[in-house]
C-alpha positions as CSV (number, residue, x, y, z in Angstrom):
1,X,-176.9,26.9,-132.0
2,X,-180.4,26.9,-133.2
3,X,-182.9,28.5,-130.3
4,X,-185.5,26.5,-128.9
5,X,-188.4,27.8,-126.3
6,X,-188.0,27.5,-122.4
7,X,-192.0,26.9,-121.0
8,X,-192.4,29.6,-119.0
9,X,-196.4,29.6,-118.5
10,X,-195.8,27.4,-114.4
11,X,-194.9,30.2,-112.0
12,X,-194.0,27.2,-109.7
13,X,-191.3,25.8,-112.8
14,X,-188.0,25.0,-112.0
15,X,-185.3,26.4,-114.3
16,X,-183.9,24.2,-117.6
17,X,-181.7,21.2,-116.9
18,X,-179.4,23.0,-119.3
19,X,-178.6,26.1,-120.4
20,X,-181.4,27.0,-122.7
21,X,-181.2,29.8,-125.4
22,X,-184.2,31.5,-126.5
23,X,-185.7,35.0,-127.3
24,X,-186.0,35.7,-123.5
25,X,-182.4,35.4,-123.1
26,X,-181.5,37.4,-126.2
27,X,-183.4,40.3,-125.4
28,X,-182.1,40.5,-121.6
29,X,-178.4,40.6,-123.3
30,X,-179.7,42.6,-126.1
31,X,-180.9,44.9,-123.1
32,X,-177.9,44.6,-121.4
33,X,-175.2,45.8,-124.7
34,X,-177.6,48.8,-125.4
35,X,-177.6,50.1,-121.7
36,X,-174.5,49.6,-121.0
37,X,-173.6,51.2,-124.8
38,X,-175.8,54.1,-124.2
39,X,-173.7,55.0,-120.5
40,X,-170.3,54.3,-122.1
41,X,-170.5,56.5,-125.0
42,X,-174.0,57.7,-125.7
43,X,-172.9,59.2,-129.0
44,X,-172.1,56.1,-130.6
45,X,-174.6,53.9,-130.0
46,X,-174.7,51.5,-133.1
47,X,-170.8,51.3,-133.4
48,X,-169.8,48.0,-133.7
49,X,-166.0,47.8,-131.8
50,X,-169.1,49.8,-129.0
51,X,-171.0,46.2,-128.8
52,X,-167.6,44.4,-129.0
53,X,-166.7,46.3,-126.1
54,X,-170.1,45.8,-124.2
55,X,-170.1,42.4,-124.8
56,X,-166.9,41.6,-123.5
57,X,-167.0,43.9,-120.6
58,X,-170.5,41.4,-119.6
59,X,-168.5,37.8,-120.3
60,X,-165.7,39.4,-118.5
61,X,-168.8,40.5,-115.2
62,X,-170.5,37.0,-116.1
63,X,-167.0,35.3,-115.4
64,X,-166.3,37.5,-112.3
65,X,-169.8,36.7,-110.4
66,X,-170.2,32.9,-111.4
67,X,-167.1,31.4,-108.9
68,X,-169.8,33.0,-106.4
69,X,-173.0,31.5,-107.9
70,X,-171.3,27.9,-108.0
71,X,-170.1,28.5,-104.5
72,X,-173.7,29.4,-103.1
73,X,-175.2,26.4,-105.2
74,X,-173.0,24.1,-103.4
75,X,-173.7,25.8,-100.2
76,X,-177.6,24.8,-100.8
77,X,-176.7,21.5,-101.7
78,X,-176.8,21.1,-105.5
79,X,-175.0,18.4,-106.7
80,X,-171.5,18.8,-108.6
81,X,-172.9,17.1,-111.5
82,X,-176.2,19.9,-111.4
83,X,-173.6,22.4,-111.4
84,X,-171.3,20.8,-114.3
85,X,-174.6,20.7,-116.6
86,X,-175.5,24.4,-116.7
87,X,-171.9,25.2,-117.4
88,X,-171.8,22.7,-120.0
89,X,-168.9,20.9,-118.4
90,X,-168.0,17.7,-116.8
91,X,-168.2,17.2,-113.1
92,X,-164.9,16.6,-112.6
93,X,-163.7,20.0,-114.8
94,X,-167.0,22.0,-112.4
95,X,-164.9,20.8,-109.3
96,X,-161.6,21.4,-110.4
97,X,-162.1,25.2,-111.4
98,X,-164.5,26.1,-108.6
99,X,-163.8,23.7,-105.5
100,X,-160.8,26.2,-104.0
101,X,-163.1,29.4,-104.4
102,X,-163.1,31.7,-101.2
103,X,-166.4,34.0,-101.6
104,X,-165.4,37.1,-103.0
105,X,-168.7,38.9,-101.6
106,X,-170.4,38.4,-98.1
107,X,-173.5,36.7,-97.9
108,X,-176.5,38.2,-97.3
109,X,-177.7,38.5,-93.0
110,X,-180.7,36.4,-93.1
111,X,-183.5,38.1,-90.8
112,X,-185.3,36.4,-87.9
């Protein structure tokens, strides 16, 4: 998948339609695989089965988290078909896998 540029010069913008991959992106996960590298076994920093094993371990987070970020989309109203797009699904396959999901985390206390 070739990378294209996400305009990021509006500090008003509203985030991509899709899921856009570009060199912010990479460098946030690049980020990501060396800290968490660097606390799992600092000595070995550059081993490749080490970035297998970072990588995974984030999908594996990423995967955890996102039953919680649909959940709290469709709590502020985003449509099913808003949500299916930045998975890169269907609607009907965004409702079936996320429709049943109980929060696993509480939601934040909103102040007066």
């Amino acid at each position: 998948m070739a990378a294209e540029t996400c305009q990021t010069n509006d500090p008003r913008r509203r985030h991509p339609e899709r899921v856009v991959l570009d060199d912010d992106s990479a460098q946030v996960l690049d980020d990501a695989v060396y800290y968490l590298s660097i606390y799992r076994m600092p000595m070995g920093y550059g081993d490749g089965l080490l970035r297998v094993h970072a990588l995974a371990l984030l999908i594996a987070q990423a995967n955890t988290i996102m039953a919680d970020a649909v959940a709290d989309a469709r709590d502020q109203d985003h449509p099913w078909a808003e949500i299916a797009a930045q998975l890169g699904v269907n609607t009907q396959t965004a409702r079936r896998r996320y429709s049943r999901h109980h929060r696993t985390r509480s939601v934040p206390i909103e102040l007066d």
